[in-house]
Steps between C-alpha positions, in 0.01 A plus 500: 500500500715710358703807685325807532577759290387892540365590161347790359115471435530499115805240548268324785199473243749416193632151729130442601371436137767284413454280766151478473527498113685185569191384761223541279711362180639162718128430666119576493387810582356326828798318617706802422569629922554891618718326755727351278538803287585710774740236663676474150511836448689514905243750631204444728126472411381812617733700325349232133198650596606849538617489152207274376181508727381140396665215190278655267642801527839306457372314213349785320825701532688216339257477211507841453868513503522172255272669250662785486852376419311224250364820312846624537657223305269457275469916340512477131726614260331672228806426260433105497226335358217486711403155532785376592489760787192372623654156493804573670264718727258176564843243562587763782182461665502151449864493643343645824192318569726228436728559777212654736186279397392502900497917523316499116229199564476708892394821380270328197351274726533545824461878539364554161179711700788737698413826361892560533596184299270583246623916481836346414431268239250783348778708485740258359249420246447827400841597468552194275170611291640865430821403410387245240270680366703813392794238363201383335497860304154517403251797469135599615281189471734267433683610811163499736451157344842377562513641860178274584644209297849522704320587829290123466815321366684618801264308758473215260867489549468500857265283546700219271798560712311427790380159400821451370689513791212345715462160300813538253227300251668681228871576407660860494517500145184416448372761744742801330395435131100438635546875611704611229296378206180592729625848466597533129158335426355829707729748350385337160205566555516819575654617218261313282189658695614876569380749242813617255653775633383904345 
Protein backbone atom coordinates (compact mmCIF):
# COMPACT_ATOMS: atom_id res chain seq x y z
CA UNK A 1 0.00 0.00 0.00
CA UNK A 2 1.08 3.08 -0.64
CA UNK A 3 1.72 6.09 2.10
CA UNK A 4 -1.11 7.99 3.03
CA UNK A 5 -1.51 11.14 1.74
CA UNK A 6 -4.14 14.02 3.02
CA UNK A 7 -5.80 15.18 -0.14
CA UNK A 8 -8.42 17.50 -0.91
CA UNK A 9 -11.82 15.89 -1.96
CA UNK A 10 -11.63 17.03 -5.64
CA UNK A 11 -7.77 15.83 -5.57
CA UNK A 12 -9.11 12.60 -3.48
CA UNK A 13 -11.81 11.86 -6.29
CA UNK A 14 -9.26 12.94 -9.23
CA UNK A 15 -6.58 9.78 -7.79
CA UNK A 16 -9.71 7.54 -7.31
CA UNK A 17 -10.70 7.43 -11.07
CA UNK A 18 -7.40 6.83 -12.23
CA UNK A 19 -6.87 4.01 -10.26
CA UNK A 20 -9.97 2.50 -10.90
CA UNK A 21 -9.80 3.63 -14.60
CA UNK A 22 -6.81 1.41 -14.57
CA UNK A 23 -9.10 -1.53 -12.63
CA UNK A 24 -11.85 -1.69 -14.90
CA UNK A 25 -9.43 -1.19 -18.15
CA UNK A 26 -6.74 -4.19 -16.77
CA UNK A 27 -9.81 -6.73 -15.69
CA UNK A 28 -13.60 -7.56 -15.92
CA UNK A 29 -15.87 -5.52 -14.44
CA UNK A 30 -16.41 -8.50 -11.85
CA UNK A 31 -12.92 -9.22 -10.91
CA UNK A 32 -12.29 -5.54 -10.72
CA UNK A 33 -12.10 -5.26 -6.26
CA UNK A 34 -13.18 -1.94 -4.09
CA UNK A 35 -10.42 -3.29 -1.87
CA UNK A 36 -7.79 -3.09 -4.18
CA UNK A 37 -8.72 0.30 -5.43
CA UNK A 38 -8.74 1.74 -2.18
CA UNK A 39 -5.43 -0.07 -1.07
CA UNK A 40 -3.80 1.35 -4.34
CA UNK A 41 -5.08 4.48 -3.98
CA UNK A 42 -3.32 4.26 0.13
CA UNK A 43 -6.66 5.08 1.79
CA UNK A 44 -9.09 2.80 3.58
CA UNK A 45 -12.41 1.31 2.31
CA UNK A 46 -14.74 3.26 4.12
CA UNK A 47 -13.46 6.41 3.15
CA UNK A 48 -13.83 4.44 -1.20
CA UNK A 49 -17.18 4.30 -0.16
CA UNK A 50 -17.63 7.68 1.18
CA UNK A 51 -16.58 8.99 -2.09
CA UNK A 52 -18.37 6.17 -4.13
CA UNK A 53 -21.26 4.36 -2.21
CA UNK A 54 -20.91 1.01 -4.23
CA UNK A 55 -18.30 0.00 -7.79
CA UNK A 56 -21.01 1.10 -9.84
CA UNK A 57 -20.93 4.24 -8.69
CA UNK A 58 -17.06 4.00 -9.29
CA UNK A 59 -17.53 2.62 -12.64
CA UNK A 60 -20.11 5.01 -13.79
CA UNK A 61 -17.95 7.98 -12.68
CA UNK A 62 -15.11 6.67 -14.77
CA UNK A 63 -17.30 6.28 -17.84
CA UNK A 64 -18.63 9.42 -17.42
CA UNK A 65 -15.33 10.99 -17.02
CA UNK A 66 -13.84 8.86 -20.20
CA UNK A 67 -16.66 10.10 -22.38
CA UNK A 68 -16.35 13.29 -21.65
CA UNK A 69 -12.65 13.82 -22.42
CA UNK A 70 -13.30 11.32 -25.70
CA UNK A 71 -15.89 14.09 -26.82
CA UNK A 72 -13.23 16.45 -25.84
CA UNK A 73 -10.70 15.17 -28.28
CA UNK A 74 -12.69 14.48 -30.76
CA UNK A 75 -14.70 18.43 -31.27
CA UNK A 76 -14.57 19.27 -34.87
CA UNK A 77 -13.03 21.81 -36.69
CA UNK A 78 -15.33 23.38 -39.03
CA UNK A 79 -12.28 24.60 -41.25
CA UNK A 80 -11.28 20.87 -42.34
CA UNK A 81 -13.15 18.72 -44.37
CA UNK A 82 -15.62 16.90 -42.64
CA UNK A 83 -15.10 13.40 -43.29
CA UNK A 84 -11.97 13.20 -42.46
CA UNK A 85 -13.07 14.67 -39.05
CA UNK A 86 -15.34 11.99 -38.47
CA UNK A 87 -12.54 9.60 -39.27
CA UNK A 88 -10.01 10.99 -37.18
CA UNK A 89 -13.01 11.36 -34.64
CA UNK A 90 -13.88 7.38 -35.07
CA UNK A 91 -9.69 6.33 -34.81
CA UNK A 92 -9.91 8.21 -31.35
CA UNK A 93 -12.62 6.17 -30.15
CA UNK A 94 -11.19 3.25 -31.53
CA UNK A 95 -7.81 4.26 -29.84
CA UNK A 96 -9.77 4.03 -26.49
CA UNK A 97 -11.82 1.03 -26.57
CA UNK A 98 -8.67 -0.29 -27.66
CA UNK A 99 -6.76 0.39 -24.64
CA UNK A 100 -9.97 -0.04 -22.24
CA UNK A 101 -11.96 -2.94 -24.08
CA UNK A 102 -12.87 -4.44 -20.32
CA UNK A 103 -14.59 -0.85 -19.04
CA UNK A 104 -16.34 -0.56 -22.91
CA UNK A 105 -17.58 -4.45 -23.31
CA UNK A 106 -18.56 -3.77 -19.02
CA UNK A 107 -20.87 -1.06 -19.46
CA UNK A 108 -22.33 -2.67 -23.03
CA UNK A 109 -22.72 -5.85 -21.56
CA UNK A 110 -22.53 -6.19 -18.29
CA UNK A 111 -24.42 -3.14 -17.00
CA UNK A 112 -25.95 -2.29 -20.25
CA UNK A 113 -29.70 -2.25 -18.08
CA UNK A 114 -28.00 0.44 -15.31
CA UNK A 115 -30.15 3.33 -15.90
CA UNK A 116 -26.81 5.33 -15.07
CA UNK A 117 -24.69 3.47 -17.72
CA UNK A 118 -27.18 3.97 -20.16
CA UNK A 119 -27.75 8.16 -19.18
CA UNK A 120 -24.08 8.37 -20.09
CA UNK A 121 -23.82 6.76 -23.26
CA UNK A 122 -27.29 8.67 -24.23
CA UNK A 123 -25.60 11.63 -23.60
CA UNK A 124 -22.45 10.84 -25.36
CA UNK A 125 -24.48 9.83 -28.23
CA UNK A 126 -26.31 12.75 -28.41
CA UNK A 127 -23.60 15.04 -28.16
CA UNK A 128 -21.92 13.17 -31.06
CA UNK A 129 -25.43 13.39 -33.09
CA UNK A 130 -25.66 17.33 -32.71
CA UNK A 131 -22.35 18.01 -33.53
CA UNK A 132 -22.40 16.02 -36.78
CA UNK A 133 -25.26 17.05 -37.83
CA UNK A 134 -24.70 20.89 -37.89
CA UNK A 135 -20.97 20.12 -39.61
CA UNK A 136 -23.27 18.36 -41.76
CA UNK A 137 -24.81 22.02 -42.74
CA UNK A 138 -28.05 21.06 -43.94
CA UNK A 139 -31.54 22.76 -43.72
CA UNK A 140 -35.25 21.87 -42.69
CA UNK A 141 -35.99 18.35 -43.96
CA UNK A 142 -32.92 17.41 -44.98
CA UNK A 143 -31.64 18.27 -41.54
CA UNK A 144 -34.66 16.29 -39.58
CA UNK A 145 -33.74 13.50 -41.99
CA UNK A 146 -30.10 13.62 -41.40
CA UNK A 147 -30.48 13.93 -37.56
CA UNK A 148 -32.48 10.45 -37.62
CA UNK A 149 -30.03 9.01 -40.18
CA UNK A 150 -26.88 10.04 -37.84
CA UNK A 151 -28.81 9.21 -34.61
CA UNK A 152 -29.20 5.15 -36.09
CA UNK A 153 -25.62 5.20 -37.55
CA UNK A 154 -24.36 6.16 -34.19
CA UNK A 155 -25.68 2.84 -32.41
CA UNK A 156 -24.82 0.88 -35.46
CA UNK A 157 -21.41 2.11 -34.69
CA UNK A 158 -21.63 1.02 -31.28
CA UNK A 159 -22.88 -1.93 -31.60
CA UNK A 160 -19.96 -2.99 -34.33
CA UNK A 161 -17.43 -1.85 -31.87
CA UNK A 162 -18.81 -4.02 -29.43
CA UNK A 163 -18.53 -7.22 -31.36
CA UNK A 164 -15.43 -6.03 -32.45
CA UNK A 165 -13.69 -5.94 -29.44
CA UNK A 166 -15.65 -9.02 -28.03
CA UNK A 167 -14.65 -11.63 -30.85
CA UNK A 168 -12.00 -9.38 -32.85
CA UNK A 169 -13.73 -11.55 -36.00
CA UNK A 170 -12.99 -8.56 -38.01
CA UNK A 171 -9.94 -6.18 -38.37
CA UNK A 172 -9.94 -2.36 -37.38
CA UNK A 173 -9.86 -1.34 -40.78
CA UNK A 174 -12.42 -3.19 -41.78
CA UNK A 175 -14.60 -2.07 -38.88
CA UNK A 176 -13.65 1.99 -39.54
CA UNK A 177 -14.42 1.99 -43.36
CA UNK A 178 -17.79 -0.51 -42.57
CA UNK A 179 -18.87 2.67 -40.51
CA UNK A 180 -17.52 5.18 -42.65
CA UNK A 181 -18.94 4.09 -45.98
CA UNK A 182 -22.20 3.01 -43.84
CA UNK A 183 -22.48 6.66 -43.16
CA UNK A 184 -21.81 8.33 -46.56
CA UNK A 185 -24.27 5.71 -48.01
CA UNK A 186 -26.89 7.47 -45.31
CA UNK A 187 -25.85 10.96 -45.92
CA UNK A 188 -26.31 9.98 -49.71
CA UNK A 189 -29.25 9.25 -49.29
CA UNK A 190 -30.39 11.91 -47.73
CA UNK A 191 -29.52 14.30 -50.02
CA UNK A 192 -30.99 12.30 -52.81
CA UNK A 193 -34.43 11.92 -50.81
CA UNK A 194 -34.90 15.49 -49.09
CA UNK A 195 -37.07 17.89 -51.05
CA UNK A 196 -34.74 20.82 -52.83
CA UNK A 197 -34.44 23.48 -50.71
CA UNK A 198 -37.18 26.97 -51.28
Amino acid sequence: MPPRRRLDPAQRRAQLLDVAAEEFAAKPYDDVQMERIAARAGISRALLYRHFPGKRDLFAAVYRQAADRLLARTELDPAAPVVEQIAAGLEAHLDYFLANRNTILAANRVLAGDPVIQAVITDELAVLRQRLVDAFGLTSHARELASAAVAGWLLFVRVLCVEWLASESFSRTELREVCLRTLLGALDAVTDLAPPQP
